[in-house]
N, C-alpha and C positions, 0 to 999 in steps of 0.2 A: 613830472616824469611819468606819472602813473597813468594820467590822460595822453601825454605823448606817445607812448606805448600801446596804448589799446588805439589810437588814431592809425597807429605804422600796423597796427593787425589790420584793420580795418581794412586797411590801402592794401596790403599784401593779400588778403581775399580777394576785394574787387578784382585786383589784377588776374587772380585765379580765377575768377569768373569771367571774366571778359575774354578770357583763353578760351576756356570751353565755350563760354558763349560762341566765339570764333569758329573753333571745330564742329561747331555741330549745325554752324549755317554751312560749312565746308561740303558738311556730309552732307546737307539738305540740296546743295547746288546738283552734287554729285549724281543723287538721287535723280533730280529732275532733271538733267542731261540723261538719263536711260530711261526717264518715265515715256516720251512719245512714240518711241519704238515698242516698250513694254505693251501703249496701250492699243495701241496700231494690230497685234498680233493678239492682243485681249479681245478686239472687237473681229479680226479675224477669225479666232477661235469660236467665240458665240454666235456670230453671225451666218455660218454655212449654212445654216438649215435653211436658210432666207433662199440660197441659192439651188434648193430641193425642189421636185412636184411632189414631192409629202404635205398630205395636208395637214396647217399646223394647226392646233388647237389655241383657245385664249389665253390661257394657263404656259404653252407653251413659249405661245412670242411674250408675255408679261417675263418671262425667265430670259429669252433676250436679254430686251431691253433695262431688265433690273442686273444683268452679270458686263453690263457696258459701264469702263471705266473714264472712260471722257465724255463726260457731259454735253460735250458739243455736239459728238458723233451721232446721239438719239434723231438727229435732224437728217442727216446719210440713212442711218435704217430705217428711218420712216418713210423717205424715199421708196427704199429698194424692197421695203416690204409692200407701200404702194400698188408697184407693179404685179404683185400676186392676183391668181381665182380667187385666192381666198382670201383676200383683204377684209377685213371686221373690224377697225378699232371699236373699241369699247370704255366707258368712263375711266375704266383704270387705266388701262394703258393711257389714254391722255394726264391724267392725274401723276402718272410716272413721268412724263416728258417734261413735263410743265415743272414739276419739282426738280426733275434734273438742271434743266435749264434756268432755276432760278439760284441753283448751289453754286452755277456757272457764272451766275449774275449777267446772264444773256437775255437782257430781259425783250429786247428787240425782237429776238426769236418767240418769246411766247407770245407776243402780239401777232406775227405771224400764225403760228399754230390755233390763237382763239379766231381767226380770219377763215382759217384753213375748214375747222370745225364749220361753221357759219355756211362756209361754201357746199361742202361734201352733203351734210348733212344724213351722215350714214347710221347715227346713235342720239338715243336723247340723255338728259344729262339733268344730275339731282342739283338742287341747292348748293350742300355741300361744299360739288364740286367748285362752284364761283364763289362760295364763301374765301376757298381753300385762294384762288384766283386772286380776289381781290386786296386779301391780305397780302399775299407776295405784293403787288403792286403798292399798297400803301407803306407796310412794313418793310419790305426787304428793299423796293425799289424807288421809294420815298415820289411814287406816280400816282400822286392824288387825286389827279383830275381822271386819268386812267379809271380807277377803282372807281369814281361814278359813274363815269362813263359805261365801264360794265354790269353795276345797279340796273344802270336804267337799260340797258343792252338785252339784261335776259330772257323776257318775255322771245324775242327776236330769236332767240335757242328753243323755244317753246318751254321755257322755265321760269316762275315766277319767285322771287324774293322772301325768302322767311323770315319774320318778324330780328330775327338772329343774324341775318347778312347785314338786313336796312342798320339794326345798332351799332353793328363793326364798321359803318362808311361811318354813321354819325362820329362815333368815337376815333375815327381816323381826323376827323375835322377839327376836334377838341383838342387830340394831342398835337396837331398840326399848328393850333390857332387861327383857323380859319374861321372863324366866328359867323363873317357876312354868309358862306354856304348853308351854313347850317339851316336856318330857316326854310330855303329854298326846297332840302330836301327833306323837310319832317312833312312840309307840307307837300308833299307829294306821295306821301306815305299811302294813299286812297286810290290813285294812279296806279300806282303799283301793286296792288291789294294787300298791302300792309295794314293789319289791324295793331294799332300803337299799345304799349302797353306801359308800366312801371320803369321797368328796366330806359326803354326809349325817351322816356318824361325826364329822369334821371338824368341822360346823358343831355339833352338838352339843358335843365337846367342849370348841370354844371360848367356847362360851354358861357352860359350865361355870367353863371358867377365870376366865372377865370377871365372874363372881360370886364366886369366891374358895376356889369348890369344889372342890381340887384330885386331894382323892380319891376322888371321883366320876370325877374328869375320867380319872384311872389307871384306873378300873374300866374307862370308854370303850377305852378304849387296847387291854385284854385282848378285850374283844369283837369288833375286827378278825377275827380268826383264825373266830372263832363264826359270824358274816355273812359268811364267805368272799372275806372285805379283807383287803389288804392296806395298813399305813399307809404315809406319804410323807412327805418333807421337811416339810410342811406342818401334818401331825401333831406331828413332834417339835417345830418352832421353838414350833407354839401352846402345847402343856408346857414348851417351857423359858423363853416369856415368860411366862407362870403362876409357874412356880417364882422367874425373878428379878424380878418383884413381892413377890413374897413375902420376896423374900433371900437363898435358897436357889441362890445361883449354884453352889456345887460339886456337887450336885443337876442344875442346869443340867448341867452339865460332862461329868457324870455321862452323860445321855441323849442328848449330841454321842457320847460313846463308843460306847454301843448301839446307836446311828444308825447310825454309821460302821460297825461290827462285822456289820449285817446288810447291808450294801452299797448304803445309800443314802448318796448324798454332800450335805453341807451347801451350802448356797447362800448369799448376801450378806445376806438377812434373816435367816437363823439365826446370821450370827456378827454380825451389828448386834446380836440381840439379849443375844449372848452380852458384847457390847461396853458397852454399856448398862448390863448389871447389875455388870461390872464397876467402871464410870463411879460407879455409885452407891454401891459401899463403897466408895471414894475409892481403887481399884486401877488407877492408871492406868499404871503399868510394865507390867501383865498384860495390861492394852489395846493398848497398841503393841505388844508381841509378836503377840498377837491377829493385830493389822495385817495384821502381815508375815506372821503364818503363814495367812490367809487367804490368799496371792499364791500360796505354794507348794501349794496346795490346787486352785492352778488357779481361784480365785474371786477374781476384783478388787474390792477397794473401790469403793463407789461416796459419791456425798457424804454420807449422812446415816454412814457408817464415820469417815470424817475427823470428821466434826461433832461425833460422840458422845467419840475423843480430845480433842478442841481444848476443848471443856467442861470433861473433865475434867484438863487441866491449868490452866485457866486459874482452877478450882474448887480448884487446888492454889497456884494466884500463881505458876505456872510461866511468867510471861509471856514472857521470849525465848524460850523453848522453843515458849510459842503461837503467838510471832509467826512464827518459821522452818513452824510446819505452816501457817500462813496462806500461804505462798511455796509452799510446796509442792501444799497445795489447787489455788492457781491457775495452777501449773504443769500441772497435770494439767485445767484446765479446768471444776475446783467454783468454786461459789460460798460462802466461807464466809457465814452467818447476821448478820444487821443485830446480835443480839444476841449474838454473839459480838467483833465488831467495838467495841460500846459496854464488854463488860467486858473487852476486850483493851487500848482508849484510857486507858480507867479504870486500869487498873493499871498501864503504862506512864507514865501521868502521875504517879501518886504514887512512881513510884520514878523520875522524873525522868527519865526518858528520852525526850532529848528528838528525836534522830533517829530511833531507831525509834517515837515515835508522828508522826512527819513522814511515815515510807514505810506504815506501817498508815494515816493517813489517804490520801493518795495513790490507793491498793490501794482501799479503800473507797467513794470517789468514782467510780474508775475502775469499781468494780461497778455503778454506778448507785443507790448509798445516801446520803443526807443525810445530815450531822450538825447533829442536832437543838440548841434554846439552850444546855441544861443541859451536852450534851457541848464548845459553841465556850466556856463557861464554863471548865471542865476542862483544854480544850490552851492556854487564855490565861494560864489559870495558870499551867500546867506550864514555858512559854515565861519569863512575866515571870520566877518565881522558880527558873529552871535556875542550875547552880553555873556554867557554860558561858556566857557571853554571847554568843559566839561562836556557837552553835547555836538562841539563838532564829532566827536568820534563815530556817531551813529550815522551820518551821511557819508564819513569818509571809508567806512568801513563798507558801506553799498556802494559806492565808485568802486573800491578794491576788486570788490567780488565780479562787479561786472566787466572789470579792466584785465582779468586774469583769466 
């Protein structure tokens, strides 16, 4: 009756939500049936001065152009300011247009306008600004081929590429998984007067890794010295999460040593990963040493360190052992995982334990996690058929509290 109850609350909220939910797409409709007259006379209003012989200053049309509330319409005033004596755009205002237009997700249009630029040729134009460019086009416009396209385009603006534009196409290539480009455009890096540096070696190599390329990605590594780099933390952790993909954790282990040996110190993501691939040939004694020997390193754990343990004991049915790291997590102020929680209940209930899955759910709730049907299935179990009669009290008494 008592889970029947808190189920018909549940229902009778949602339904309260789906209400409002309701009403306030209502009002949203509402809204946006008055919005194109709103912005019709929004752009009427800021845009008179267009229709002035005052001459306007840069500062002035940038005030335009940033008080126009339809992003489309920046395409009409740049028109109609065109027409002016005193026509100047200047980088910002472009940097204005292009940003609106990409909130618009018009992005046809800023292709036009970097055409538009190219023809006129009335201003010249920093880095920055194609940094700012080519990101829209990767990030926002998922226009990959665009984004080099404009790389190799900016000499043609009389603007050359800073080492920090060329990284951001590489690194659009990575997150893309475009692997084959990649090389195409490191080596052109000299083309473009790109002097390579760490950061650049970096992203290549891990483009390498995340393909499976490992000895490639070793060749990267020697070229440091060639390019007059030097690698960093950053270097070894992306090799040695390569290598524990692969399995090759004593490999891994291997290149913490040669780290160490040139005098660069490991960080939390290098022994996460070194934790991880532990986790995953079911070495979870080598994990917890791990742990600890990261503290003495002068590196704290942070939660996804705990998290990669508690996995792997719980992946072993070390479950009192989990549940004391779940105490200790939240001693220190982690959150363990929703899904560490469900196989921590899970295993505590089949080996009938029935206070410690009373204080793991407790812990749980208190994180701000539901327990879902299939898990109040589990603890009702666990409760009915305890050897303990005596200790169902202690889970029924936590259903009570969160059924009321």
């Amino acid at each position: 009756m008592i889970l029947r109850s808190h189920f018909a609350r549940k229902h009778r909220q949602s339904i309260i939500q789906s209400l409002s939910s309701a009403s306030t797409i209502t009002r949203k409709r509402s809204f946006a049936l008055a919005s194109p007259s709103a912005s019709h006379q929004d752009s009427d209003h800021h845009t008179y001065k267009l229709n002035h012989k005052d001459w306007l200053s840069p500062t002035e049309v940038l005030k335009i152009f940033s008080n126009l509330r339809d992003p489309i319409s920046v395409i009409s005033v740049l028109n109609q300011y065109s027409k002016r004596k005193d026509y100047n755009p200047n980088e910002a205002l472009y940097t204005l247009i292009i940003n609106k237009l990409a909130q618009a997700k018009s992005f046809d249009a800023i292709e036009d306008i970097m055409q538009r630029i190219k023809v006129e040729k009335l201003c010249r134009f920093s880095d920055g600004f194609f940094y700012n460019v080519i990101k829209i086009y990767g990030n926002m416009a998922g226009r990959i081929s665009k984004a080099i396209e404009t790389l190799f385009d900016m000499p043609s603006y009389n603007c050359w590429p800073s080492v920090k534009t060329f990284n951001l196409v590489l690194n659009l290539l990575v997150s893309a998984k475009l692997f084959g480009e990649i090389q195409g455009i490191y080596t052109s890096a000299a083309k473009l007067g790109v002097e390579i540096d760490a950061c650049c070696l970096n992203i290549l190599l891990k483009g390498l890794c995340e393909n499976g390329n490992l000895e490639a990605a070793f060749y990267v590594l020697d070229e440091f010295p060639k390019q007059n780099c030097e690698p960093n933390v950053r270097t070894y952790s992306t090799l040695m999460h390569g290598l524990c993909e692969k399995g090759n954790v004593e490999e891994a282990f291997g290149l913490l040593e040669r780290m160490e040996s040139e005098g660069i110190d490991a960080d939390t993501v290098t022994f996460n990963i070194l934790i991880s691939g532990l986790r995953k040939q079911g070495k979870v004694e080598e994990g917890m040493k791990l742990l600890e020997r990261m503290k003495g390193k002068g590196c704290y754990p942070n939660s996804a360190s705990y998290q990669e343990v508690l996995y792997g004991l719980l992946d072993k049915k070390r479950f009192p052992e989990a549940k004391e790291l779940v105490g200790r997590m939240i001693c220190e102020r982690m959150s363990p995982s929703f899904v560490s929680y469900k196989k921590l209940i899970h295993g505590l209930c089949n080996q009938k334990l029935v206070e410690d899955v009373d204080w793991v759910l407790k812990k749980m709730v208190q994180q701000g996690f539901v327990p879902r049907t299939g898990m109040w299935r589990e603890i009702v179990g666990c409760v009915t058929f305890g050897k303990d009669n005596r200790n169902r009290v202690y889970v029924t008494e936590t259903v009570e509290s969160l059924a009321s």
